[in-house]
N, C-alpha and C positions, 0 to 999 in steps of 0.2 A: 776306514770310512764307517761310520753311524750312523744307524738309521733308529729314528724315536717314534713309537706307537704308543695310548696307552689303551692299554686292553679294557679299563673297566672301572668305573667311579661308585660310588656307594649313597654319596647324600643324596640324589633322589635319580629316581627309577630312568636308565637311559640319559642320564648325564655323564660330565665330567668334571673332576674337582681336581688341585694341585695337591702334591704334598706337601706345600706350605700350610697347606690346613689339617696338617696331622692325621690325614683320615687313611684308609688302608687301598693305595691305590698301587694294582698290580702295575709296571712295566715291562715293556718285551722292547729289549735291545738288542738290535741288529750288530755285529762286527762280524769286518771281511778281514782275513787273516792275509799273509803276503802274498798268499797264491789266488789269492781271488775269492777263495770260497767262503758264504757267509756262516758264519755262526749266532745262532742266537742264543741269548742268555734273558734269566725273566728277574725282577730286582722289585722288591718292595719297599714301603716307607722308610722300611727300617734302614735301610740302603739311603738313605735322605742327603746325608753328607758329602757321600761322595760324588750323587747324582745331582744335587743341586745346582753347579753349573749350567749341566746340559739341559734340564727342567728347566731352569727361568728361562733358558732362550727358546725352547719350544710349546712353553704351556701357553702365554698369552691372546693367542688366537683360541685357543679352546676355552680357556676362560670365557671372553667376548663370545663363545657360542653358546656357555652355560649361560649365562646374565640373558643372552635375549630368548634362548628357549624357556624358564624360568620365566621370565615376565610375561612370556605367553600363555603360555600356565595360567601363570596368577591372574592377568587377564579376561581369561574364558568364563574364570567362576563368579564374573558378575556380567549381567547383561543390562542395560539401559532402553525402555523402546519407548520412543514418540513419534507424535504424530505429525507428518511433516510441513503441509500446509494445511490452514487452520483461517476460516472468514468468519471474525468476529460482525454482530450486528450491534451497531450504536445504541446505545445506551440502555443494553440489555448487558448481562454477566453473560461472560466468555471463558472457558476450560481451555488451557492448552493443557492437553493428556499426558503424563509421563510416569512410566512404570517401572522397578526394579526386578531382578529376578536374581538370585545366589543360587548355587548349589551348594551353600554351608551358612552356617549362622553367618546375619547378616549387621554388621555395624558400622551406620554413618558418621563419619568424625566430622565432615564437613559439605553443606549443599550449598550451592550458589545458583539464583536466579537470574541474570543480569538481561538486560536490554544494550542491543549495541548501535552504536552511533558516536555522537559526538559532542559530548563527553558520553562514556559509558555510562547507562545508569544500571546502580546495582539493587534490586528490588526485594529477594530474599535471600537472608544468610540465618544459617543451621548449621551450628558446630556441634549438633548432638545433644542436646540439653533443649532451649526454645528457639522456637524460628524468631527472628529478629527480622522488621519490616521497614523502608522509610517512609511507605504509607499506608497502612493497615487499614483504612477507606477505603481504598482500592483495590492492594493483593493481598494475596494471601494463598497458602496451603490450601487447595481444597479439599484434601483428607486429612483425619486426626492421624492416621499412621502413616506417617513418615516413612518407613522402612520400604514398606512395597509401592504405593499409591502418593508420586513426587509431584501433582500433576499444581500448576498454578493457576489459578483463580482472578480474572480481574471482573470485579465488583460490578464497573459499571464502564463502559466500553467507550472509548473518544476516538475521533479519527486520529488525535496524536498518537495512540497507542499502535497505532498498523506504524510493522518493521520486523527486524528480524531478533528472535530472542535464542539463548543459552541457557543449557541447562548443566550444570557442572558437578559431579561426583565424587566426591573421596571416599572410601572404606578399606576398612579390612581387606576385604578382598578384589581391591582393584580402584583402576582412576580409571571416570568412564564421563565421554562431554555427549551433547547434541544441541544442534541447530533446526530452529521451526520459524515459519514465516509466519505473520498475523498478517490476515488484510483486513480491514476494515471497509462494512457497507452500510449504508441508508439507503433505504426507502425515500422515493418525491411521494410529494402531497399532492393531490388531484388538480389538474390544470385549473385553473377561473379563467373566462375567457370575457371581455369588453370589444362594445365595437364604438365607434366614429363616426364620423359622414363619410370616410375615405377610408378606414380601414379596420379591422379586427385583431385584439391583443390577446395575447396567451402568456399564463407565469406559472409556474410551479418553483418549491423550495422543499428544501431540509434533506437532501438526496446527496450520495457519495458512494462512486467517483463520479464524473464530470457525463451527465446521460447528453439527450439529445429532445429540443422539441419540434415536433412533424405536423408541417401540412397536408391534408387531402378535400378533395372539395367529393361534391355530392357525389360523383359520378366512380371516384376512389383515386383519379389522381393526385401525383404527387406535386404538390404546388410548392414546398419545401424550398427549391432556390429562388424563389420571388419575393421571399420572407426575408427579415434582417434579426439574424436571432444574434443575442447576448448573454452574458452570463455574469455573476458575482459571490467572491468568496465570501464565507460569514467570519466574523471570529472563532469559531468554533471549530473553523473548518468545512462547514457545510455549504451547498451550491444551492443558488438561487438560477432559474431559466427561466428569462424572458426572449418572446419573438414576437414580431410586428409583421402580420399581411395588409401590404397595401387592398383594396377593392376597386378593382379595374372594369369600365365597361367591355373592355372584350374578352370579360369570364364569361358573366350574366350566371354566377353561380346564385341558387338559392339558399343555399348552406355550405357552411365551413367546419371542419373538424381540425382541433390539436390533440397528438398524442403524443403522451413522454413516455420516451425508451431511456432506461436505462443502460451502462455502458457497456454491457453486454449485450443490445441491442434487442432488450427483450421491453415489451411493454408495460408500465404499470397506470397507467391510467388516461383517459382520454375524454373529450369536452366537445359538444356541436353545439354550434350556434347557426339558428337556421334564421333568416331574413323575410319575412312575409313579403306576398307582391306589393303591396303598399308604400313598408317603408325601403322595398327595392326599386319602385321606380321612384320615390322619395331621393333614394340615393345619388340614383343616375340623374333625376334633376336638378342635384347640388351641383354633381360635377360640370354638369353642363352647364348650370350657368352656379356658379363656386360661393357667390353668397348678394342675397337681396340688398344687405346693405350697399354692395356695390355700385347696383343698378340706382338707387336713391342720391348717393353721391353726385354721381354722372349727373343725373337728375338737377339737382339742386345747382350742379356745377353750370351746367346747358343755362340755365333762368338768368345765374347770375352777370353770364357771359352777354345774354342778350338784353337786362338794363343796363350793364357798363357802354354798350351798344348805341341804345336809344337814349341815355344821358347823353354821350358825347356828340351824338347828331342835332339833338335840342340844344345844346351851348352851340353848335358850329349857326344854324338856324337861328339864333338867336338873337345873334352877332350881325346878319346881314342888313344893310342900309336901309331896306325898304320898312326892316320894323322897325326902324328910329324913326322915317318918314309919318308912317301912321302915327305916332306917340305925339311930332310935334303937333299936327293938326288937331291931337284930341285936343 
């Protein structure tokens, strides 16, 4: 019986290597003589020929643990840090941050920017020499040194750009990836607010992601589900919000307020329209009676109804005997 150890490798500190690679690796072989007892014996490279059966069938697990302690190694001596989530504002320039760190001279043979989705798009490639861009308008390196400071650059920020991007590494000392989110945000534009004989509108645009716009009447209720709000994408991407308050006589509000929240339910701007008593009981007069033209129709309709009336009585009148009697005597 054989029993195979190997005591001790050479090519790097706390490994193991075979002696297929001609380096000076001690072995310490076990053999049990017929009585049982073992003996050990210790055999060097030099020994290669005659050990070389029993070596191939016992190195290749040790191999497989040089190769991946080894890469770990190599691994450590480069670091990668960015930043993970990252809210870009439209149509301002946006940094995603990316950094390098070596513990040894540091050389990139290869950097990859990409965006993923569907189709990938690939935005910056660095094989060590010039960054090469497919829209140099929009990204770019935002440091002249490469080596430390990888971070990318977009110029001028679109809601299309929110998604998730890569950052990909090759050097000398190591392959090193990372993943960052962009989100994209807008700003709404101040409510305008119009009124009606019956009700009061409110609109704001150019805001992302999808806010919200809120009723409150004078008093600070929420009148919000009385309202019919709507919304509209732009080409751009961008949200238009409109909402419509009916004006009902059992508010008797003097004033109305829109505020637009944002989709984090925070506010950025808000708009009162206040109603004087005037064209308040103005209002409540319309509704009650909903428009003068009406009452004139009616009107003219009543007149018409009552010479169709006294015409048809004057021909039935007309017709009777007695006025033919008078006619023949004139």
């Amino acid at each position: 019986m054989h029993g195979l150890t190997l005591e001790r490798g050479f090519s790097h500190p706390g490994t193991f290597l075979p002696p297929e690679l001609n380096l000076n690796v001690k072995v310490k072989l076990g053999i049990a003589d017929q009585r049982g007892r073992l003996k050990t014996r210790f055999f060097t490279a030099a020994t290669k020929a005659k050990m070389e059966p029993v070596l191939k069938m016992s190195f290749m697990p040790v191999l497989g643990l040089f190769l991946t302690i080894t890469a770990s190694a190599h691994s450590d001596l480069l670091s990668l840090n960015c930043e993970n989530n990252i809210t870009g504002i439209y149509a301002t320039p946006t940094e995603i941050k990316c950094t390098l760190k070596a513990q040894a001279h540091l050389e990139i043979n290869r950097l990859l920017w990409i965006k993923e989705g569907s189709p990938v798009k690939e935005l910056i490639h660095f094989d060590g020499s010039k960054p090469n861009t497919t829209d140099s308008e929009r990204f770019t390196l935002s440091k002249q040194d490469q080596n430390t400071d990888i971070s990318l650059l977009l110029k001028n920020t679109r809601i299309e750009d929110e998604g998730t991007y890569k950052c990909i590494v090759m050097a000398n000392a190591g392959h090193k990836e990372y993943q960052i989110y962009l989100k994209v945000e807008a700003g709404y534009s101040p409510p305008e607010m119009k009124k009606s004989a019956t009700a009061v509108n409110c609109s704001t645009g150019g805001g992302y992601p999808k806010g919200e716009l809120r009723w409150v009447d004078e008093s600070g209720a929420d009148l919000t589900s009385q309202a019919k709000s709507t919304f509209k994408v732009t080409d751009g991407g961008l949200i238009q919000l409109h909402s419509e308050l009916n004006i009902s006589l059992k508010t008797g509000y003097h004033s109305y307020t829109c505020i637009v929240l944002n989709s984090k339910g925070v506010e950025e701007g808000r708009d009162t329209l206040i109603i004087p008593e005037v064209e308040k009981q103005k209002v409540e007069d319309e509704q009650k009676n909903p428009s003068n033209h009406t009452g004139i129709i009616i009107t003219i309709c009543v007149i018409l109804v009552a010479l169709i009336i006294i015409a048809v009585l004057f021909m039935r009148w007309n017709r009777r005997p007695h006025f033919k009697l008078i006619q023949s005597v004139a």
